[in-house]
Backbone as CSV, one residue per row, in Angstrom:
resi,resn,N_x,N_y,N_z,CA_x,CA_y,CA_z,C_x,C_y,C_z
1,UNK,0.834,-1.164,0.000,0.000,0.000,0.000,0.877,1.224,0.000
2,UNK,0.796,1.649,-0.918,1.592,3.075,-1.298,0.931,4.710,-0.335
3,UNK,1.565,5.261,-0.130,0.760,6.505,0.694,0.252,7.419,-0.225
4,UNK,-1.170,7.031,0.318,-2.034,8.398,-0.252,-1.960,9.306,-0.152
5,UNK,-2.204,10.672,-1.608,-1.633,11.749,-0.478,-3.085,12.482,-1.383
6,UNK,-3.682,13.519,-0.461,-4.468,14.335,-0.126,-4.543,15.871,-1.057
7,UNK,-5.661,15.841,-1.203,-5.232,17.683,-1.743,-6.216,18.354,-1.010
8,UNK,-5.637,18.169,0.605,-6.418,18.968,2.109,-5.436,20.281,1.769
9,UNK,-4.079,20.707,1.073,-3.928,21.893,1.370,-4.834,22.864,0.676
10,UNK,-5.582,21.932,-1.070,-5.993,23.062,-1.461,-7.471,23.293,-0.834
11,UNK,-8.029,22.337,-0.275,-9.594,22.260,0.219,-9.418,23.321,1.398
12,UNK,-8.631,23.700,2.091,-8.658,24.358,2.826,-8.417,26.223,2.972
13,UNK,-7.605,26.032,1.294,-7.563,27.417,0.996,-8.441,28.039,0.331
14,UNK,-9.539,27.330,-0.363,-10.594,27.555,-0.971,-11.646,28.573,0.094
15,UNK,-11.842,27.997,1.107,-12.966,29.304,2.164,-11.797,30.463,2.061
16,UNK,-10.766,30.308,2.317,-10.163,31.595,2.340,-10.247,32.451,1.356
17,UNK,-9.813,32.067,-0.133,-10.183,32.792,-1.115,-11.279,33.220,-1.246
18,UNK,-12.370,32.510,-0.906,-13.725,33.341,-0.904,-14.090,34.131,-0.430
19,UNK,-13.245,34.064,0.947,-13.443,35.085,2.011,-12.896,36.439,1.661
20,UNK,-11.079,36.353,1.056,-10.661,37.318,0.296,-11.395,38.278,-0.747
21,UNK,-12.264,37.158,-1.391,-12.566,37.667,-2.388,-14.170,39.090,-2.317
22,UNK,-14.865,38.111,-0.971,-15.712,38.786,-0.300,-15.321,40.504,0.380
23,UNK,-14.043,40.619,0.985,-13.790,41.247,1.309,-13.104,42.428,0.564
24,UNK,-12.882,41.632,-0.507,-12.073,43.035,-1.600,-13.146,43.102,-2.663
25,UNK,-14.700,42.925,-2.179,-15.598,43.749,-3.003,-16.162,44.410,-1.960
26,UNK,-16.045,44.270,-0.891,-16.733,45.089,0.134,-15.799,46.266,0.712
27,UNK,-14.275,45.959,0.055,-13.387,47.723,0.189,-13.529,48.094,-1.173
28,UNK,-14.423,47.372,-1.938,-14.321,48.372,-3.627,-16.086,49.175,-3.450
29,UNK,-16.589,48.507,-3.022,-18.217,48.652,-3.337,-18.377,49.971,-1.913
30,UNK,-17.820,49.382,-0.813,-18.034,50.273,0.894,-18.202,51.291,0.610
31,UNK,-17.470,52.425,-0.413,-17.626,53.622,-0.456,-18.882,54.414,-1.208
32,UNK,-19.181,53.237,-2.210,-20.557,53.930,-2.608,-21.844,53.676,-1.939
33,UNK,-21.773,53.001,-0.888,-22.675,52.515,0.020,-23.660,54.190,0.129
34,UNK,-22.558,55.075,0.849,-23.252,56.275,1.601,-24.263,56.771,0.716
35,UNK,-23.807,56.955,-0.374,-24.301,57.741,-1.450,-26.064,57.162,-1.556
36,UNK,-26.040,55.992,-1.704,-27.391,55.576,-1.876,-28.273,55.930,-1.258
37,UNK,-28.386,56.688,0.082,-28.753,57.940,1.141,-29.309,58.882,0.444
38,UNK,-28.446,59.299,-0.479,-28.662,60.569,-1.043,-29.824,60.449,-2.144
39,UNK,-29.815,59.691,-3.294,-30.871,59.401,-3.961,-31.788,58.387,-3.880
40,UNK,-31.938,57.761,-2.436,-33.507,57.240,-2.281,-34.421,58.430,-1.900
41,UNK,-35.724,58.410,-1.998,-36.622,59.054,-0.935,-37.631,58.180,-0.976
42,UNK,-37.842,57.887,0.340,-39.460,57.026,0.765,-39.979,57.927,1.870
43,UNK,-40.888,58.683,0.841,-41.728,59.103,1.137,-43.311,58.433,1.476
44,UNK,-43.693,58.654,2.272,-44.992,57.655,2.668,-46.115,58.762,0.766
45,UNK,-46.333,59.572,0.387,-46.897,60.304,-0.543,-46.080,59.966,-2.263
46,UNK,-45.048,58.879,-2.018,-44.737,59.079,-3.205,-45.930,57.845,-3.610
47,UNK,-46.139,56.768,-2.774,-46.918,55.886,-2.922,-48.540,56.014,-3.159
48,UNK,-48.914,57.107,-2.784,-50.310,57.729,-2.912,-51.007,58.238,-4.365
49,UNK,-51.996,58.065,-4.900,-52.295,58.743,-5.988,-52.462,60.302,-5.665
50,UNK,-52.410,60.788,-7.128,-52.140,62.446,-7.136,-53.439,63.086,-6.406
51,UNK,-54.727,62.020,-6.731,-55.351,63.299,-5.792,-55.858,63.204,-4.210
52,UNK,-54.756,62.235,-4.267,-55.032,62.621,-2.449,-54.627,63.952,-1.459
53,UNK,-55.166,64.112,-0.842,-55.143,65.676,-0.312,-53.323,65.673,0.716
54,UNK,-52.758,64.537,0.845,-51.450,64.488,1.577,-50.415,64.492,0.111
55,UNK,-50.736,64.169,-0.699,-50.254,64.029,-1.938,-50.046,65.920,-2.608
56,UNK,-50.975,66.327,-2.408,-50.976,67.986,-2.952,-50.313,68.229,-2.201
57,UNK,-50.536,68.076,-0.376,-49.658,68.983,0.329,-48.061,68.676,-0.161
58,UNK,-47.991,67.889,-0.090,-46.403,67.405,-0.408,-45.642,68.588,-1.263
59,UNK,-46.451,68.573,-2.316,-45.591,69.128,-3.812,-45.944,70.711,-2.967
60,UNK,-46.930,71.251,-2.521,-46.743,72.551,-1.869,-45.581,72.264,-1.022
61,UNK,-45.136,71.820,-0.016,-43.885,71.728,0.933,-42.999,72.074,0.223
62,UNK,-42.607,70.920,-1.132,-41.927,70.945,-2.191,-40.921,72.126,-2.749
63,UNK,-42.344,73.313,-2.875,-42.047,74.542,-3.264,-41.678,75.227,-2.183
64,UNK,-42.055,75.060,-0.931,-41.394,76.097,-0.058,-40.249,76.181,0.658
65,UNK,-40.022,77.335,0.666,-37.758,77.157,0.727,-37.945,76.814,2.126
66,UNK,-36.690,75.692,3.341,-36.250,75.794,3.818,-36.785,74.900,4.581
67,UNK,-36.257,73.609,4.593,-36.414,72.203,4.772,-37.498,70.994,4.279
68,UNK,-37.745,70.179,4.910,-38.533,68.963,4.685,-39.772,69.388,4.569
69,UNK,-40.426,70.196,5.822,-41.916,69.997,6.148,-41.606,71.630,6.557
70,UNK,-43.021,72.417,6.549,-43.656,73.543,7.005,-44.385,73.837,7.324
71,UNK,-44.754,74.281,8.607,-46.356,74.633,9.140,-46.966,75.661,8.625
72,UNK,-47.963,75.794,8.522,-48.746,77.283,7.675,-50.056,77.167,8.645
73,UNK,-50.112,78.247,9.077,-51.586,78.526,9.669,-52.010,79.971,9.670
74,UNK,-53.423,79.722,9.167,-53.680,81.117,8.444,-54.841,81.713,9.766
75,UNK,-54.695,82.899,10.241,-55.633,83.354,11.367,-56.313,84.382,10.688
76,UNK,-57.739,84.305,10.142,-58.209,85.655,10.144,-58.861,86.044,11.223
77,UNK,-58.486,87.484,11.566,-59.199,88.292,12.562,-59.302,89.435,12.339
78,UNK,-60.213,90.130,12.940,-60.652,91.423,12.279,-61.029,92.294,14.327
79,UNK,-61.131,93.156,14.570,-61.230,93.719,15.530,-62.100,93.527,16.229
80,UNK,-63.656,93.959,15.144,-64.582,93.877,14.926,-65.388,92.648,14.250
81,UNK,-65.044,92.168,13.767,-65.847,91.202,13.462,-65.220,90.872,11.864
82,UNK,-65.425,89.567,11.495,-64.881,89.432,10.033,-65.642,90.086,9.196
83,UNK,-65.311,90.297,8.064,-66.405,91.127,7.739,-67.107,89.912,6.249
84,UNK,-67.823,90.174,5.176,-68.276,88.962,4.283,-66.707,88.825,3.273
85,UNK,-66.098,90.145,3.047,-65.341,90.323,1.989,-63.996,89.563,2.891
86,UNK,-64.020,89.579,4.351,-62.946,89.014,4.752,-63.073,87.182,4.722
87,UNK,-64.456,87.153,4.970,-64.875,85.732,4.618,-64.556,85.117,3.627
88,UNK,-64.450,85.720,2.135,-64.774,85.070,0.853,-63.468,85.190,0.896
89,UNK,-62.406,85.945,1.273,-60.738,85.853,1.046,-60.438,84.649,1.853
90,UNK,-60.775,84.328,3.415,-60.215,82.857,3.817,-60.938,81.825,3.325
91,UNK,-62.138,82.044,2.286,-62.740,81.059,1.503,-61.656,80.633,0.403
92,UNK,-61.578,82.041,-0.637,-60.225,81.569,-1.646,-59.007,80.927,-0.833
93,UNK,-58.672,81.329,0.161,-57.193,80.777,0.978,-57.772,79.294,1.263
94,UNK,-58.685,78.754,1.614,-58.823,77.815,2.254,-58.817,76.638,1.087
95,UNK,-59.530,77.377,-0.484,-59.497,76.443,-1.793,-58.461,76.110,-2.291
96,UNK,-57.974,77.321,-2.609,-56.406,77.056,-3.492,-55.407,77.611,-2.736
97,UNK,-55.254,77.593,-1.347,-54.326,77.725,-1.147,-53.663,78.645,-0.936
98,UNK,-52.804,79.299,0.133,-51.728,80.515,0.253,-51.251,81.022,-0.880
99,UNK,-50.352,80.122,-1.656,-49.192,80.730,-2.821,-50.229,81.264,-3.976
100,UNK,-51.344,80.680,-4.431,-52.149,81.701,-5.169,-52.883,82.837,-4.948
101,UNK,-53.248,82.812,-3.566,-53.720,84.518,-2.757,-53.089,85.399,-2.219
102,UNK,-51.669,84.805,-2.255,-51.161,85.697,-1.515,-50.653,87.060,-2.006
103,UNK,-50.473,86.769,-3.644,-50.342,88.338,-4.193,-51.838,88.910,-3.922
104,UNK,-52.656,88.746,-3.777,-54.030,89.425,-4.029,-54.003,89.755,-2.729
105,UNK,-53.982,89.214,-1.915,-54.279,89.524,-0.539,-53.133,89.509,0.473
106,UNK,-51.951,90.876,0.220,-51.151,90.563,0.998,-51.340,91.201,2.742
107,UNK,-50.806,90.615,3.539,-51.087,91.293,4.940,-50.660,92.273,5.410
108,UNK,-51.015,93.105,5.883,-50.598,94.519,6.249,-49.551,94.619,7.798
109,UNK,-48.724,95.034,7.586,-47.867,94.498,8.848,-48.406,96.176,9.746
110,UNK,-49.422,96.672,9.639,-49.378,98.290,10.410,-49.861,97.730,11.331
């Protein structure tokens, strides 16, 4: 009986290479990881059809400068009492919205 001989050195270097190989796509690929941050957005409204009323607000946010989200709350008050013409203006504000009334009806800071 002649001695058998084995090819345990290469069976054993085989996980290693894989492992190598695992690891020198994960120092080539690691750096573009961050980036993918930058161009997802999951938005709970991207999923919504257009005419849902969280769906409009969105694209208004959209337009307004200076972050994610914005509160808007509109107070009419009058001294005296609203008057009808002050009525039918927080009627238009209340339909379409601030950014289309607001040239027509700007507020008087006196």
């Amino acid at each position: 009986m002649g001695a058998v001989r084995t090819r345990s050195g290469r069976k054993r270097a085989v996980p290693w290479v894989v492992v190598g190989l695992w690891l020198a796509a994960l120092v080539l690929v690691g750096p573009l990881a961050g980036k993918f941050a930058d161009i997802q957005q999951n938005r709970a409204v991207d999923y919504l059809p257009d005419s849902a009323d969280s769906t409009q607000v969105a694209r208004i946010q959209d337009e307004l400068p200076g972050g994610e989200s914005s509160d808007l709350v509109l107070v009419h008050h009058r001294g005296g009492g609203l008057t009808d013409a002050d009525r039918r203006t927080a009627e238009v504000l209340r339909e379409h919205g601030p950014r289309t009334a607001v040239a027509r009806f700007p507020a008087s800071t006196g």
